[in-house]
N, C-alpha and C positions, 0 to 999 in steps of 0.2 A: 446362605446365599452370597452371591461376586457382592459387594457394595460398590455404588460409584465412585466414591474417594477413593476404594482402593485401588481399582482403575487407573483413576488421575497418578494417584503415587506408581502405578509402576509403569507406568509413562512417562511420569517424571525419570525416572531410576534405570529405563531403558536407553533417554534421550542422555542421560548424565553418561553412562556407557560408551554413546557413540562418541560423545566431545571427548574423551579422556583417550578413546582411541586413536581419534584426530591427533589428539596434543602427542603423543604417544609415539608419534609417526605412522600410523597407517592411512594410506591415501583415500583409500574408503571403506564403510563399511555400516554393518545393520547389528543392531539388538533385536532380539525378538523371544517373547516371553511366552510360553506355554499355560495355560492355564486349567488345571479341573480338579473336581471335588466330585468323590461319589459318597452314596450309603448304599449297603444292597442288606437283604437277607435272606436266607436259603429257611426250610422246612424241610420238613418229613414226619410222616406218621402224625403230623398234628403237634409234632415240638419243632419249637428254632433251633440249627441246627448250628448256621453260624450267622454272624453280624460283622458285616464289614464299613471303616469309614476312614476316606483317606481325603487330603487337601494337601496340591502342591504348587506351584509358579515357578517353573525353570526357565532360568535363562539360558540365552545363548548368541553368544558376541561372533560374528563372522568377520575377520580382516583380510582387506588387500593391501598389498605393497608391491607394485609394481603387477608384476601376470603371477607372484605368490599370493598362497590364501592360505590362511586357519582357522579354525572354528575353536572354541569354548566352550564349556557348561559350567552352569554353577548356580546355587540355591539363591535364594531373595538374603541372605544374611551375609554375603560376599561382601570382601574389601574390592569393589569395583574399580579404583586406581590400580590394584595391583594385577587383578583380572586382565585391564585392555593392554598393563606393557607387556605382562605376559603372552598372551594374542600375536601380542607385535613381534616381538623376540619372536616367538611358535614360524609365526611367517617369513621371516625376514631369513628363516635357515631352510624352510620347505620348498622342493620343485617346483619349476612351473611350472603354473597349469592356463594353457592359450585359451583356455575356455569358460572358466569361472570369472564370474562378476557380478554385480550387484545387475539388476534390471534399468532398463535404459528409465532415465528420470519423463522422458516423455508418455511413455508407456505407465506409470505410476496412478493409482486412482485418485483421483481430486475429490471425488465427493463420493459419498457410502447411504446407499439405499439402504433402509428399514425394512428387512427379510423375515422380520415377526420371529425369531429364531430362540427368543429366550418367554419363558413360563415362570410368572411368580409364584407361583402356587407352592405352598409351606406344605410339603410332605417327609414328613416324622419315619421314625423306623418303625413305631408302631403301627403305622397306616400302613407300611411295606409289611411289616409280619402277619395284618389283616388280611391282605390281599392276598399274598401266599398263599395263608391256611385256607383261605375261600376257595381259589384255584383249586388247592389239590383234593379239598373235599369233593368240589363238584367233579372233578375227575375218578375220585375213587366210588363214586356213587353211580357211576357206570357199570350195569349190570356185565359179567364178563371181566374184570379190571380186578387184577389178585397182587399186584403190589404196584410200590410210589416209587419210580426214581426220585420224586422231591420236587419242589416248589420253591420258586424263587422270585423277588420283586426287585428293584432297584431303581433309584434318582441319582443322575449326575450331571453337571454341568460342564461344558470346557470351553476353549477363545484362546484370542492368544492377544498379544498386542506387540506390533512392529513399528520403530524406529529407522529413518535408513542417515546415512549422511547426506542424502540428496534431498533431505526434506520433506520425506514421507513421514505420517504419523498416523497410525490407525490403530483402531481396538473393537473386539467383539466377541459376544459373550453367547452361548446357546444352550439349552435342558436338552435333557433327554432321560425318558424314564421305561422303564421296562418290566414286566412281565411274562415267564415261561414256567412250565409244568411238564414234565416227562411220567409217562406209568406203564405199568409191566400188564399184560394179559395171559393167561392160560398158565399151564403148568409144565415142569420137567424140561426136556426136550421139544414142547409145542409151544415156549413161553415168545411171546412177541413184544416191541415194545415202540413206541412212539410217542411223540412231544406237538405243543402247540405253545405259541410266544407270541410277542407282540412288542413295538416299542415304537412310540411317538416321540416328538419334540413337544409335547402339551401333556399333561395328565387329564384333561380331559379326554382329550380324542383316544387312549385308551381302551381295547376291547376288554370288556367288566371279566372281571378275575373267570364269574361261573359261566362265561360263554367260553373260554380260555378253557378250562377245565375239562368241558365236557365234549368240543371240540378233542381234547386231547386224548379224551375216553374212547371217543367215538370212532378217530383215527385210528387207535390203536386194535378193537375190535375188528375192525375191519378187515386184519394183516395174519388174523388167526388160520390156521390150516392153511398155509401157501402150499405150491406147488413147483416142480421146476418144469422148465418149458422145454422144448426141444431146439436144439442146436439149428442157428437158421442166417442162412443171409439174405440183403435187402429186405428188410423188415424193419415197416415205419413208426417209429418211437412218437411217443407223446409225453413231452414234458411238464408234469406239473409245474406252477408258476413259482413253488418253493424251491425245485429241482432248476427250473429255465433261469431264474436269476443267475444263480451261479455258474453256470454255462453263457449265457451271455458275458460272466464277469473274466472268462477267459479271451473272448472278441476286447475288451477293457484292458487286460494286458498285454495283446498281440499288437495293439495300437499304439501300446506306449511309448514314448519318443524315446525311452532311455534303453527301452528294449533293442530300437530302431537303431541308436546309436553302436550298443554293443553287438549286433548281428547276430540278436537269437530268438528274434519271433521269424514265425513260417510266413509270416505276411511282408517282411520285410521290402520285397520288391512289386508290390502289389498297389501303391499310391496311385488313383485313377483308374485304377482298373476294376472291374466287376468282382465283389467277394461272397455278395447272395443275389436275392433275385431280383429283376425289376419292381420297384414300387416297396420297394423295403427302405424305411426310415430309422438312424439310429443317432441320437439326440444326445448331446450333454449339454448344462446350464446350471453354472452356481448361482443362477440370480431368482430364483424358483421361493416365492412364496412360503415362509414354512417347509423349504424343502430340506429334505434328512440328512444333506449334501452341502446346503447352501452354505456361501459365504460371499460377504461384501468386495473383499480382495483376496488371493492369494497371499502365498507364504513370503512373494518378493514384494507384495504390493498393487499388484497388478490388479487388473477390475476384468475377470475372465467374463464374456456372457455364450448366449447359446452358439452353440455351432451343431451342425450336421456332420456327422464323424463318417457315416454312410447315407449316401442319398440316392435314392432310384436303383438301390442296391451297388452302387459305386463309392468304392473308398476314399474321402474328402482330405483325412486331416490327421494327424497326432497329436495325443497330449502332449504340449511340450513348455519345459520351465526354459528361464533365461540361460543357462548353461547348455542345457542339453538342443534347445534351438541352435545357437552358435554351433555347437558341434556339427547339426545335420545343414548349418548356410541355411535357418529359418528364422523367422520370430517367436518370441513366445507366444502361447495362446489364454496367457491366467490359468497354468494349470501344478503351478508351485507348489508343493505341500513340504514343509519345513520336518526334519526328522532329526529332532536332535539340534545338531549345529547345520544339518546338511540339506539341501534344497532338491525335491526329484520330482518330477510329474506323475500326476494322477488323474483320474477322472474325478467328475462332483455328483452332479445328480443325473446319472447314466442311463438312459433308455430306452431300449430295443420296439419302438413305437407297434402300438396295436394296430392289426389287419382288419380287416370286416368281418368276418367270420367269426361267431361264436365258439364257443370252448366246447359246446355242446355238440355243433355241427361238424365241428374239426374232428371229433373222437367217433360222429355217426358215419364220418367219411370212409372210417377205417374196420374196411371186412375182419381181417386179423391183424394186431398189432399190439405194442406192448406200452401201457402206461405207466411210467415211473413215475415216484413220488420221492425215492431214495436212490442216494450215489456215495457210495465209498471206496476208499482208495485217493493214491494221488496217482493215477496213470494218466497225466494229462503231458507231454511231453511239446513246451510252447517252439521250440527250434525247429519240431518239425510235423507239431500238428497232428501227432498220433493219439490218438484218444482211446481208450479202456480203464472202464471204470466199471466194479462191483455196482447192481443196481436190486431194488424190491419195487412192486407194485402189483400195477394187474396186468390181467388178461382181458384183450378186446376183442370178441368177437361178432361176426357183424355188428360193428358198431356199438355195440354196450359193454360196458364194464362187467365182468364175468366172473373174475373170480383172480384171489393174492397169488403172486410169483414175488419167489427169493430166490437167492442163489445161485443169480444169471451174471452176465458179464455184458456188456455193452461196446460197441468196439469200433471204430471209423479214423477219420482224419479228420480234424477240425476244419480245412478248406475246405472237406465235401457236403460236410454237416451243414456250415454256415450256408451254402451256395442252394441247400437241400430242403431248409426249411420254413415252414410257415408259420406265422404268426397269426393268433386268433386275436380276438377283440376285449380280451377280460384283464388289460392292465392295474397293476395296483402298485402306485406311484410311492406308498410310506415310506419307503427303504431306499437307500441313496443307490443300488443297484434296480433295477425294474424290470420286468417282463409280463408280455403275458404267456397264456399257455401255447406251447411250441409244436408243433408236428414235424419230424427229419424224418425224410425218407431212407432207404439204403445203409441203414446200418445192419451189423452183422451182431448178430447174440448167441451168448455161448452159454447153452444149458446144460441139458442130463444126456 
């Protein structure tokens, strides 16, 4: 587990950074230390298959001198004198760039909410190889279920701790533990195969290994004897919520400010104007309780909280860090995420807010139509919003669930999708992407 002195020392060790960069000649700049530690273990068949455990804290010095900047990396056992002149020289030879810079000091957070984000709970590799073999038994005990992709558990923690010259100082440490199970059904040519996971910020909050399992059993039966479907346009998809997440996570990158800056999202000209329908909510908030997402500040320091990215189905906002603001004549909105030496915007705890409508009544709305639960490929194309993507599921007819489809193709433009669809009421917030279950009308599928 993090310890608190260790903490302190390498806040000590990040602020010692910034002075020597000072002394150094750099006009300003930040330390900022990465932090994580995981254990994981995989199974199969009832043996460990493998054991993994790793523990690092990278640093990383960012300098200005003048409108130059460069970044650094380097392990916790650095000569950190030689680290920041190095930095400096690095910059002092680099072009300018009119648009990097530390975050304005007023904008900096002063005080850091308690987001519940770290779990003491002492979990061993033995309790992860427990858990495993639990899973994949109660999966293989699935009648129908003729082999194990594997089982696997894991605990890790990460944080980071940032230093600036302008007198920022912050730290924060979070768990996160996880559980997934894949298995194979039928045979030869008719084999099918499908997964069930899970991962909290608590080990408690944990779905128990044998609901995990059997979930994953059940899933996978289910996908035996597909069929292909007939070639068909406007035809209204239903996304399950493991499927909608991810599709929502492309609206996540059409927004993002660095996208906005390079001109290659399809939304790019689209700020206030309508991109789905009225009464459609789409949310971010690193300030969320135990959220999967959460953090007290950003990667420059900043204290991002909610915003309405879409409201009333109108586009509000961009993620945007202190760099990539400047670029587009904005502010930042706290949405920094540090990669390495380098600062980009992201989203936090992302979500496509639930409609009224049940999941049940959304799929009874649908005479024929096609449920997904799987999407593969990368046919997501974000410049200009073409979307085709390999998909499985089912068949809906009048309204119920009918019967497994593989094999098909799914095919639209993300502006029309987004503009197209419905949101049911079945959100589930654990996962720092969210959704609930989707309805798009007017897509084209490409069958037999």
């Amino acid at each position: 587990m993090f310890e608190a002195d260790k903490t302190e020392e390498l806040v000590d060790k990040a602020a010692q950074l910034v002075d020597q960069a000072i002394r150094a000649g750099a006009d300003r700049c930040d330390a900022a230390v990465s932090r994580g530690q995981s254990t994981s273990v995989s199974v199969r068949f009832g043996k460990v298959e493998n054991t993994q455990a790793s523990e690092s804290d990278g640093f990383a010095l960012r300098v200005f001198v003048g409108k130059r900047v460069a970044s650094i990396s380097a392990n916790a056992g650095m000569d950190s004198n030689e680290l920041a002149e190095r930095a400096v020289a690095m910059a002092r030879v680099s072009p300018e760039d009119p648009f990097a810079t530390l975050a304005d000091p007023g904008s900096l957070a002063t005080q850091f909410d308690d987001l519940d984000l770290f779990d003491p709970t002492q979990v061993d590799a033995e309790m992860l190889t427990q858990s495993a073999l639990a899973m994949e038994e109660a999966a293989l005990g699935v009648k129908g279920i003729s082999n194990s992709g594997g089982a696997g558990a894991s605990r890790g923690l990460g944080g980071m701790v940032l230093v600036t010259s302008d007198g920022f100082s912050g730290s924060y440490v979070g768990t996160r533990f996880g559980r997934s199970v894949s298995v194979v059904a039928g045979e030869g040519t008719g084999m099918e195969r499908d997964y069930e996971f899970d991962s909290r910020l608590f080990y408690a909050d944990l779905d128990s290994s044998e609901s995990i399992g059997l979930s994953a059993g059940h899933r996978t039966i289910k996908r035996l004897n597909p069929r292909q479907v007939d070639t068909g346009s406007d035809v209204t998809v239903i996304l399950d919520p493991r499927v909608a997440r991810g599709f929502v996570g492309h609206l996540a990158g059409a927004i993002n400010g660095a996208a906005i800056a390079r001109k290659t999202s399809f939304l790019q000209e689209k700020m206030g104007q309508a991109i789905m329908k009225p009464g459609i909510l789409v949310t971010d908030d690193p300030q969320i309780i135990r959220g999967s997402s959460s953090r007290p500040f950003d990667g420059e320091g900043v204290r991002g909280t909610r915003l309405n990215m879409v409201e009333e189905g109108i586009l509000q906002s961009w993620f945007l860090s202190t760099g990539t603001a400047r670029e587009l004549g904005l502010k930042t909105n706290g949405r920094g995420v540090r990669g390495g030496s380098n600062v980009s915007p992201s989203s936090t705890n992302f979500a496509l807010e639930p409609g009224t409508i049940s999941a049940k009544d959304l799929i009874g709305s649908v005479k024929s139509g096609f449920y997904v639960t799987e999407v593969i490929g990368q046919g997501v194309n974000m410049l200009t919003g073409e979307y085709s993507r390999g998909a499985s599921g089912f068949w809906i007819e009048n309204g119920e669930i009918s019967y497994p489809v593989s094999e098909v193709t799914i095919a639209s433009n993300l502006a029309d999708m987004f503009m197209n669809l419905t949101p049911a009421n079945d959100i589930d917030r654990k996962y720092g992407t969210a959704s609930p279950t989707l309805a798009i009308e007017g897509v084209t599928l490409a069958g037999k």
